[in-house]
C-alpha positions as a Markdown table, in Angstrom:
| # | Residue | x | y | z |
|---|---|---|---|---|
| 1 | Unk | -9.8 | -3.3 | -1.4 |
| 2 | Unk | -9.4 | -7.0 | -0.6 |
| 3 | Unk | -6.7 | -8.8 | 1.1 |
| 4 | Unk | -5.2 | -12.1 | 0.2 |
| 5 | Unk | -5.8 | -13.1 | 3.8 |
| 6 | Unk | -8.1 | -13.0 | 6.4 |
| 7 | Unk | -9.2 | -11.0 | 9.6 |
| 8 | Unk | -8.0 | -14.0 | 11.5 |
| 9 | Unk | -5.2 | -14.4 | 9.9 |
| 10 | Unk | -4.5 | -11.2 | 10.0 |
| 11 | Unk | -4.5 | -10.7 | 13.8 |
| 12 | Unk | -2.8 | -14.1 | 14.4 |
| 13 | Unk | 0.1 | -12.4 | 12.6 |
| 14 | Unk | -0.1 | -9.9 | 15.2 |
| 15 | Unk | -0.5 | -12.4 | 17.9 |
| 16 | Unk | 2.8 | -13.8 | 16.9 |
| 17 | Unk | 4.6 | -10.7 | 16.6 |
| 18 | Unk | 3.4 | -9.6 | 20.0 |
| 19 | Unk | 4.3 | -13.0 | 21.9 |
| 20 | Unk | 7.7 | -13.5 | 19.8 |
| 21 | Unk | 9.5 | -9.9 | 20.5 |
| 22 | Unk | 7.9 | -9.8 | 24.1 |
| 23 | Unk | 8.9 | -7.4 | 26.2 |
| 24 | Unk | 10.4 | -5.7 | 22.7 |
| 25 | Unk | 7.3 | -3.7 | 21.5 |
| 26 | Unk | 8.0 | -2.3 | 25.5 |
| 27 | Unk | 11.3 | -1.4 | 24.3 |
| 28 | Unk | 10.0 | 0.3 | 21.7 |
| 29 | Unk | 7.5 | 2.5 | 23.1 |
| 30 | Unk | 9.7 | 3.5 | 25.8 |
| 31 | Unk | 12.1 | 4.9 | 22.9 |
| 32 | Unk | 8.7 | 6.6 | 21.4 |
| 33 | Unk | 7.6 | 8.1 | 24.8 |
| 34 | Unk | 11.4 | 9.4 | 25.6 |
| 35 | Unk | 11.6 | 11.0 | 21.8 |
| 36 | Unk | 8.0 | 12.3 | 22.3 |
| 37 | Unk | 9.8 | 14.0 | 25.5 |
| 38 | Unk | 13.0 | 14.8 | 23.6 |
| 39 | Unk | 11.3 | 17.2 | 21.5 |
| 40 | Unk | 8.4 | 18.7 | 23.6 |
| 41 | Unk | 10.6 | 19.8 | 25.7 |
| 42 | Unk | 12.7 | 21.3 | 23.2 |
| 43 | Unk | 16.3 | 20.2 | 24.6 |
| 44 | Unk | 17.9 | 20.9 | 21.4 |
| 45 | Unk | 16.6 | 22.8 | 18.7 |
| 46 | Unk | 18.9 | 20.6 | 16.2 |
| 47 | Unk | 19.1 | 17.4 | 17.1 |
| 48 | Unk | 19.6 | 14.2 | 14.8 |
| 49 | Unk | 18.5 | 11.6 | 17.7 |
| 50 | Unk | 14.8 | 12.0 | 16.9 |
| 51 | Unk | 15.3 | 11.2 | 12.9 |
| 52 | Unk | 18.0 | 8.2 | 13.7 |
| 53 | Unk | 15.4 | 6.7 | 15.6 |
| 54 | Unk | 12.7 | 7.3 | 13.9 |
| 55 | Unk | 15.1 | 5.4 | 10.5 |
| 56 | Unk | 16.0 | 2.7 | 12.7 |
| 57 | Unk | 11.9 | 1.8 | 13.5 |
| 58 | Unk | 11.4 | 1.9 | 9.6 |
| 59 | Unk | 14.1 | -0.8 | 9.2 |
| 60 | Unk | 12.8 | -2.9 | 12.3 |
| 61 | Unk | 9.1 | -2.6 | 10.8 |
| 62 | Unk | 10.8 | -4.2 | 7.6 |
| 63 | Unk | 13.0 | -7.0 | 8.8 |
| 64 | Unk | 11.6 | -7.7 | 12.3 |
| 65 | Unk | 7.8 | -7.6 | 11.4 |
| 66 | Unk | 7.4 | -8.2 | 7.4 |
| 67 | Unk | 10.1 | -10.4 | 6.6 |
| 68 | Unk | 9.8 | -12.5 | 9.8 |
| 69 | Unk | 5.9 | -12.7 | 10.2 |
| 70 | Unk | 3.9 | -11.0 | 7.6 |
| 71 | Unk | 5.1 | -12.5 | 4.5 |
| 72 | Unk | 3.7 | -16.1 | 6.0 |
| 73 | Unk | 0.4 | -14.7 | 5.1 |
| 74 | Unk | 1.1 | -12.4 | 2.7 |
| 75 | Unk | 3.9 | -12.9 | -0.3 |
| 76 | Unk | 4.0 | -8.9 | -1.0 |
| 77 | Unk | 4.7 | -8.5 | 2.2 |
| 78 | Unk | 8.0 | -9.2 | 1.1 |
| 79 | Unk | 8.5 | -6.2 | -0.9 |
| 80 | Unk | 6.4 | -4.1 | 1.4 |
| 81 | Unk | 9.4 | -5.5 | 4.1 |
| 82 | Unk | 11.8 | -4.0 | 1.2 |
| 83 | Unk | 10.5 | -0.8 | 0.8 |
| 84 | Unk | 10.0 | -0.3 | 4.4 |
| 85 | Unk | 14.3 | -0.9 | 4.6 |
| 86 | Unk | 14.8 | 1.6 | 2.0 |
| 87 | Unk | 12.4 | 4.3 | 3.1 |
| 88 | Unk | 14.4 | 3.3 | 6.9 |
| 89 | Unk | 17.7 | 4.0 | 5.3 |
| 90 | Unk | 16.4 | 7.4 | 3.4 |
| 91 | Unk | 15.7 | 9.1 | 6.7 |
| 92 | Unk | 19.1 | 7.6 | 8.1 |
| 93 | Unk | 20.7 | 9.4 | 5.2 |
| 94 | Unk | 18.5 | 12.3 | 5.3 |
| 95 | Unk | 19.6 | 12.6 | 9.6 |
| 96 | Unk | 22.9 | 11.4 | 9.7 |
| 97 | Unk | 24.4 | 12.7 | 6.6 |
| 98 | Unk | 22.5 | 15.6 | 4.9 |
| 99 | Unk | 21.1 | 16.9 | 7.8 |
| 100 | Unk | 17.7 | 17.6 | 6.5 |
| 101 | Unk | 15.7 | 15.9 | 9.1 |
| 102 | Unk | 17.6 | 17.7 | 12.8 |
| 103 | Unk | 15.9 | 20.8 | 12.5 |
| 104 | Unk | 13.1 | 21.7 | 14.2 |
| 105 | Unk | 10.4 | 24.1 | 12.9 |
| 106 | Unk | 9.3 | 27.0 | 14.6 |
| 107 | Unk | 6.6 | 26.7 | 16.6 |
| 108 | Unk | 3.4 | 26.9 | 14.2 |
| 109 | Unk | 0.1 | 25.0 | 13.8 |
| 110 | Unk | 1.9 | 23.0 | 11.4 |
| 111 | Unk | 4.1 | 21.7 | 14.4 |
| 112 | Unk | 0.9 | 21.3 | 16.3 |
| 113 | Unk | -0.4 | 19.2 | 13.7 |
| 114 | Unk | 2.8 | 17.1 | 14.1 |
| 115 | Unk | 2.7 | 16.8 | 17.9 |
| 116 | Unk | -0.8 | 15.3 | 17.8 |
| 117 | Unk | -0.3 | 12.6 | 15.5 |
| 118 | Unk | 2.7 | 11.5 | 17.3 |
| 119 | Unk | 0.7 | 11.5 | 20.4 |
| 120 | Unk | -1.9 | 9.3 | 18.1 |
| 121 | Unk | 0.2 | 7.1 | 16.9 |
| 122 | Unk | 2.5 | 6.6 | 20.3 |
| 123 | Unk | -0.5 | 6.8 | 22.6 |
| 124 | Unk | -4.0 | 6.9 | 21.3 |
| 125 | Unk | -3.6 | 3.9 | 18.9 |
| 126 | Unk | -2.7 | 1.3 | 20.9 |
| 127 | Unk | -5.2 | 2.2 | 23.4 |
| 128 | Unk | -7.7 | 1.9 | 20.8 |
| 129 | Unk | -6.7 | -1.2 | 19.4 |
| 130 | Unk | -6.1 | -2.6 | 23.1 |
| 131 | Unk | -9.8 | -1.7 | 23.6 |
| 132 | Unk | -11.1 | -3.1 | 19.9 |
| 133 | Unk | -9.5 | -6.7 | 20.6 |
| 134 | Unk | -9.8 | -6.6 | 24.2 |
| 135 | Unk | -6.1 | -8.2 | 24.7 |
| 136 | Unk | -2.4 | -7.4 | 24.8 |
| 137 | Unk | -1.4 | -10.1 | 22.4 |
| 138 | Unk | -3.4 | -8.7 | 19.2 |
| 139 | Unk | -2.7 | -5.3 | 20.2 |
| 140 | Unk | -0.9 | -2.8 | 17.3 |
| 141 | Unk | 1.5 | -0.6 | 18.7 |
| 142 | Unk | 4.3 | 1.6 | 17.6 |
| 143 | Unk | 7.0 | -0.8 | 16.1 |
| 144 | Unk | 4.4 | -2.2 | 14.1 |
| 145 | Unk | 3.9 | -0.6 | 10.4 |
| 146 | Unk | 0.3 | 1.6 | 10.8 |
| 147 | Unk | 0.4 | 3.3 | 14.0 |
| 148 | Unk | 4.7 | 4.0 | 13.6 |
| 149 | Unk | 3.5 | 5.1 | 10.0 |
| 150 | Unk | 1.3 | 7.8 | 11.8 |
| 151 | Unk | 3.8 | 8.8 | 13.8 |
| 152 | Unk | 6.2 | 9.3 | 11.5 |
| 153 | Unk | 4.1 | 12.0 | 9.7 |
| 154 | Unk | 3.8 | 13.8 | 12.5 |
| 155 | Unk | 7.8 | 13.5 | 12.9 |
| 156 | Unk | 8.1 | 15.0 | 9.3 |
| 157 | Unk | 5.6 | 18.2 | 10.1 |
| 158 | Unk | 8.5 | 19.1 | 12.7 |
| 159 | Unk | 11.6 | 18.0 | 11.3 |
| 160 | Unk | 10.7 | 19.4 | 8.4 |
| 161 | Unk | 12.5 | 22.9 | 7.2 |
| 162 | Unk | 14.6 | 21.0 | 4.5 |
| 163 | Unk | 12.0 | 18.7 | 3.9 |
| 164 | Unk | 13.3 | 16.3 | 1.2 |
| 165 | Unk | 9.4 | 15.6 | -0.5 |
| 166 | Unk | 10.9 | 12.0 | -1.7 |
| 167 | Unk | 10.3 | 10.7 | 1.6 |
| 168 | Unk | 6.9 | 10.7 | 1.7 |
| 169 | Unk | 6.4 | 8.0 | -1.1 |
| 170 | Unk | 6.9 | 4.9 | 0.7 |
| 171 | Unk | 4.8 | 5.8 | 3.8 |
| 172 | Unk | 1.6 | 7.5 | 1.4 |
| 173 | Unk | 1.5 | 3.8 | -0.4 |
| 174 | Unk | 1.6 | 2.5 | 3.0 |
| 175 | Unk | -1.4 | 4.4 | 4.1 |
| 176 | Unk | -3.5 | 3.9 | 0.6 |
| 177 | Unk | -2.6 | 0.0 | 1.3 |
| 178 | Unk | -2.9 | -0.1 | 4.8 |
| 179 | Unk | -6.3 | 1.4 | 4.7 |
| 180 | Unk | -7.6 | -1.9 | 4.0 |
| 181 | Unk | -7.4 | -3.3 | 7.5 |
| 182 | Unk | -10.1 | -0.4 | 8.3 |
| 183 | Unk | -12.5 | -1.7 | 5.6 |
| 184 | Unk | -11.9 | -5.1 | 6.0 |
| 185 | Unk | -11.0 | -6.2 | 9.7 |
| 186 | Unk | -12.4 | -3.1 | 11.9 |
| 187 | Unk | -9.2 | -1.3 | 12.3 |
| 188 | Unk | -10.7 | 2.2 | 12.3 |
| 189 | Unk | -7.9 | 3.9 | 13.7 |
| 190 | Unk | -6.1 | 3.3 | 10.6 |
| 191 | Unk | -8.3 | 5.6 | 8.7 |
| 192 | Unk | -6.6 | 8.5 | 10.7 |
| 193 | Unk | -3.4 | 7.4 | 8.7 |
| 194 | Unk | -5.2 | 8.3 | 5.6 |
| 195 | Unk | -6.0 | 11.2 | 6.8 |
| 196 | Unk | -2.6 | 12.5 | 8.1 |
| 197 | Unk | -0.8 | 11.2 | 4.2 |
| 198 | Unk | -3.0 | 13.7 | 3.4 |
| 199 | Unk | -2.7 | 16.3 | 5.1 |
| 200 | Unk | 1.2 | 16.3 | 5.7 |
| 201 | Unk | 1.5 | 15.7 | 1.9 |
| 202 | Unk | -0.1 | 18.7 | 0.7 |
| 203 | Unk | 1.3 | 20.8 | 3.5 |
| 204 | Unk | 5.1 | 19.7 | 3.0 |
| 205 | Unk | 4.6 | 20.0 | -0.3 |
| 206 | Unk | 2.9 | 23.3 | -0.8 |
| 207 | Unk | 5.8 | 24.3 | 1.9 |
| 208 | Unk | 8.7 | 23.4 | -0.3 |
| 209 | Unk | 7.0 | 24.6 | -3.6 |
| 210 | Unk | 6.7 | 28.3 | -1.5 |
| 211 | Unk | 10.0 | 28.1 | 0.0 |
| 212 | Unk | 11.5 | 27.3 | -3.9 |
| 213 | Unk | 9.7 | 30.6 | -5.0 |
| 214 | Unk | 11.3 | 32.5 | -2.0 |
| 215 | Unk | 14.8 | 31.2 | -2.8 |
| 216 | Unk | 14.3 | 32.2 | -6.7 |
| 217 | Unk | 12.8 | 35.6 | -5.8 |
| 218 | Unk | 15.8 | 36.4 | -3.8 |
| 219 | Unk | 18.4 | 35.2 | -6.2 |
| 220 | Unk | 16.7 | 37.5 | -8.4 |
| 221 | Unk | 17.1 | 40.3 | -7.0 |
């Protein structure tokens, strides 16, 4: 797929982002590392702190990084900035009101599955990308769409008994648009994003199809 822009102008979007919100993306990663710890240790087993969080990145992704920096390069990045707001406000609605997204899972490979791509996406990403530009400034961290994208997958494989399926529209167009910094600019890690829309889509899904014939066998009987 190719981009309206370039690789340079690509990273010199990131550049900007990085130098204008300094020391924010810190901010931010401190709130990822503190929710990562939030949940592995299990301090509540019902908890909507983890999903109000994870909302309020979705809207910053939209406002603070689309609408202030990529839509200089990039006109779509406008609606991508839009969609980013809504899909934020879905999982604030989801947490905070329907309670669909407080529950942990039980403890299967499923949840595994979940902790390792928030690791990825918290952790290994920006060390990857650090490493691939060689400086802070063009580094892509959480608070920034691809890497908060992955993590967010991860967040729905454990937060995910009531899984409402809607939610994983926005973030599955992300990762089949997104996947063009990979081919195009070097940004391998993304691919990993590909593969977790993947994944968590057929798993969630399969999962709420399966739970739907439990329900309807039981009201059956």
């Amino acid at each position: 797929m190719k981009t309206p822009f370039s690789a340079e102008q690509f990273f010199s979007v990131i550049e900007k982002y990085n130098t204008c919100v300094f020391p924010l993306q810190f901010l931010i990663l401190a709130v990822g590392f503190y929710l990562i710890f939030w949940i592995l240790t299990g301090k509540k087993q019902n908890s909507k702190l983890p999903g109000t969080f994870i909302g309020l990145f979705w809207l910053w992704m939209g406002i603070g990084y689309h609408y202030q920096f990529f839509t200089t390069i990039n006109k779509a990045a406008w609606m991508f900035g839009s969609l980013f707001i809504l899909q934020g406000i879905f999982i604030l609605i989801e947490t905070l009101i329907h309670n669909n997204l407080a529950q942990k899972s039980p403890h299967t490979k499923k949840v595994n599955v979940g902790y390792i791509l928030i690791i990825y996406g918290l952790v290994i990403y920006p060390i990857l990308s650090y490493f691939s530009e060689g400086l802070f400034p063009l580094t892509i961290s959480v608070g920034l769409p691809c890497p908060t994208t992955i993590l967010t997958f991860g967040f729905f494989l454990i937060y995910s008994e009531k899984f409402p399926r809607y939610l994983l529209i926005i973030p599955t167009l992300w990762s089949l648009i997104g996947i063009s910094a990979a081919l195009n600019f070097g940004v391998y890690q993304d691919f990993v994003m590909v593969a977790s829309a993947i994944v968590v889509n057929v798993w969630l899904i399969r999962q709420k199809s399966r739970n739907i014939k439990i329900i309807q066998s039981v009201s059956q009987q």
